[in-house]
C-alpha positions as CSV (number, residue, x, y, z in Angstrom):
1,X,-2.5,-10.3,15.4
2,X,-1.9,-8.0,18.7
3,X,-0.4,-4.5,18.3
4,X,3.0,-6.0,19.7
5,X,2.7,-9.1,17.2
6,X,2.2,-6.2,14.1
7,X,5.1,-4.1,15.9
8,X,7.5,-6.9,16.1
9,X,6.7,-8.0,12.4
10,X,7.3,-4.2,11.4
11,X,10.6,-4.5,13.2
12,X,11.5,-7.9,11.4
13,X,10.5,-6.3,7.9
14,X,12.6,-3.7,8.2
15,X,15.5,-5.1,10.0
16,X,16.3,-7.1,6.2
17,X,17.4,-3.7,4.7
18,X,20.9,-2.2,6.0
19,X,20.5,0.2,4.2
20,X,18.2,3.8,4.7
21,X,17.7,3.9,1.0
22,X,16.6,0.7,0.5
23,X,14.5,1.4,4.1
24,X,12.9,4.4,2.5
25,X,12.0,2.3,-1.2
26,X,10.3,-0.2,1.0
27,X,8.1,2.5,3.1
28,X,7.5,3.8,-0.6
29,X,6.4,0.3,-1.4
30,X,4.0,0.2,1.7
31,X,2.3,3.4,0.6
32,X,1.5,2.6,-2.6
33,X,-0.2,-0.4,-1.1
34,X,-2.5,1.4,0.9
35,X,-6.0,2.0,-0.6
36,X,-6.6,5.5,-1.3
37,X,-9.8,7.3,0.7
38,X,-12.9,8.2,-0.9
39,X,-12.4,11.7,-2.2
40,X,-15.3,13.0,-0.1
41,X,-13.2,12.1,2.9
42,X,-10.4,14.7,1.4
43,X,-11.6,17.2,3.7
44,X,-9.5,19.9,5.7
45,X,-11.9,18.5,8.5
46,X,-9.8,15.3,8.1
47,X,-6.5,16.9,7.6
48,X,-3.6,16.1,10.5
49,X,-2.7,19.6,11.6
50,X,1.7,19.6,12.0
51,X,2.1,17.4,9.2
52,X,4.2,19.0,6.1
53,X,2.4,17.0,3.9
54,X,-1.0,16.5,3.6
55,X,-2.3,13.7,5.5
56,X,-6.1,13.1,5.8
57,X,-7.8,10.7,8.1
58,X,-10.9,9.2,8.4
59,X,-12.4,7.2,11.2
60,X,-15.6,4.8,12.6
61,X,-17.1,2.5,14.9
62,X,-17.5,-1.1,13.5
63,X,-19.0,-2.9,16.7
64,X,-16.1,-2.0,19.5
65,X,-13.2,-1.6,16.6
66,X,-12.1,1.6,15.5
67,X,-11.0,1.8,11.7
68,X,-8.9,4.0,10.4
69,X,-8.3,5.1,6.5
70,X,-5.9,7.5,5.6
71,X,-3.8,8.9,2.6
72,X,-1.0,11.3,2.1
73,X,0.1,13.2,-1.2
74,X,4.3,12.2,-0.3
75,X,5.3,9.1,-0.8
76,X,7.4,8.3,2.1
77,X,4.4,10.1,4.2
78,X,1.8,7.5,2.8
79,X,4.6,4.5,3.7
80,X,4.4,6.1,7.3
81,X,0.6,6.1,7.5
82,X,0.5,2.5,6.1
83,X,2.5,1.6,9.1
84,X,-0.1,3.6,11.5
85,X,-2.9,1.8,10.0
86,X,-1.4,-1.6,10.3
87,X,-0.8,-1.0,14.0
88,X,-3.8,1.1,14.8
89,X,-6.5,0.0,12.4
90,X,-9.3,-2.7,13.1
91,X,-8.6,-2.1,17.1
92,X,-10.6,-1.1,20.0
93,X,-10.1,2.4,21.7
94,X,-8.5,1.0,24.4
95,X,-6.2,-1.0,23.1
96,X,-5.1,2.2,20.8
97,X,-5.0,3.9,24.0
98,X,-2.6,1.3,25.7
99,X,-0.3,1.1,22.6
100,X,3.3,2.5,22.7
101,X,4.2,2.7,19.2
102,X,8.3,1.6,19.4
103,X,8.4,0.5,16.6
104,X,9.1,4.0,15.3
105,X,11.9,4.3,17.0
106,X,13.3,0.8,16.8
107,X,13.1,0.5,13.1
108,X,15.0,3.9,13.4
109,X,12.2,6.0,12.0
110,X,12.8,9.5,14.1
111,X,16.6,9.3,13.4
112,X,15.8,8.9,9.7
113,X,12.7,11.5,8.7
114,X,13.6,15.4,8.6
115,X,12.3,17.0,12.1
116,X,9.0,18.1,9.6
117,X,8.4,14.8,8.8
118,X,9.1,12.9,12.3
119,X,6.6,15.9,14.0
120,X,3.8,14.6,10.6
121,X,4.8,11.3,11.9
122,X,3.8,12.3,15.8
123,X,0.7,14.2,15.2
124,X,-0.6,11.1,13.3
125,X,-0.4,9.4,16.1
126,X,-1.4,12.0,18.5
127,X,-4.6,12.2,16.4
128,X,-5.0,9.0,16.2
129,X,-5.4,8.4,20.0
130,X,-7.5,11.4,20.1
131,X,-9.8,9.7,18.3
132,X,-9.3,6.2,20.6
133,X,-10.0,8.2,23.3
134,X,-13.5,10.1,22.2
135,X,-14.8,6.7,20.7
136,X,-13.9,5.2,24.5
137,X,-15.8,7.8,25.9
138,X,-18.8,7.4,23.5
139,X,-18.8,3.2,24.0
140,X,-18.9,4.0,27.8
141,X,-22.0,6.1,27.6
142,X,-24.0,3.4,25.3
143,X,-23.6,1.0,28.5
């Protein structure tokens, strides 16, 4: 799937719940999905600075695909990061780079989080491309 395709299907997912509480169980749901890191990846190193929360992210090459893992010690945080690395995860730098993620707004995420948690939500995402764009920049010296 594309990153639209994964954004649209976000959309859909959420669009069957009316309600935020019921929105909020599901991202819940999501989280506890999401395999927890390698404790030796629990690093401040690793920790997304602006989040309330701690978040911790780890990253690498396989071939021309960035992968992303990543936990959270909230519950709605690790729902949020299960919808980063949905979007995000197993793509190249570029693409990463080129992604808007709307979803976030369309599924009425930044509405819906406490200002603390919408800013954790952003600097996820701002880290993320930080690291699209250093692994771009590393694949363009190997050629």
């Amino acid at each position: 799937m594309t990153i639209e395709e994964v954004q649209q299907a976000i959309i859909a997912d959420f669009s069957v719940y009316e309600d935020w509480m019921d929105k909020y169980t599901y991202l819940i749901e999501l989280g506890n999905e999401l395999v927890p890191i390698d404790a030796a990846y629990k690093v401040d190193q690793n920790l997304i600075r602006g989040c309330q929360s701690r978040v911790w992210l780890q990253q690498k090459m396989e071939g021309d695909l960035l992968i992303f893992e990543a936990e959270s010690d909230a519950l709605i945080v690790k729902g949020l990061v299960a919808l980063l690395m949905k979007v995000f995860s197993g793509r190249t730098p570029q693409e990463i780079l080129d992604a808007e993620p709307y979803f976030i707004d369309e599924i009425g995420l930044r509405q819906h989080l406490s200002p603390t948690r919408s800013n954790g939500l952003m600097a996820m995402v701002k880290q993320i491309k930080l690291y699209a764009l250093a692994y771009k920049q590393i694949l363009s010296q190997k050629k």
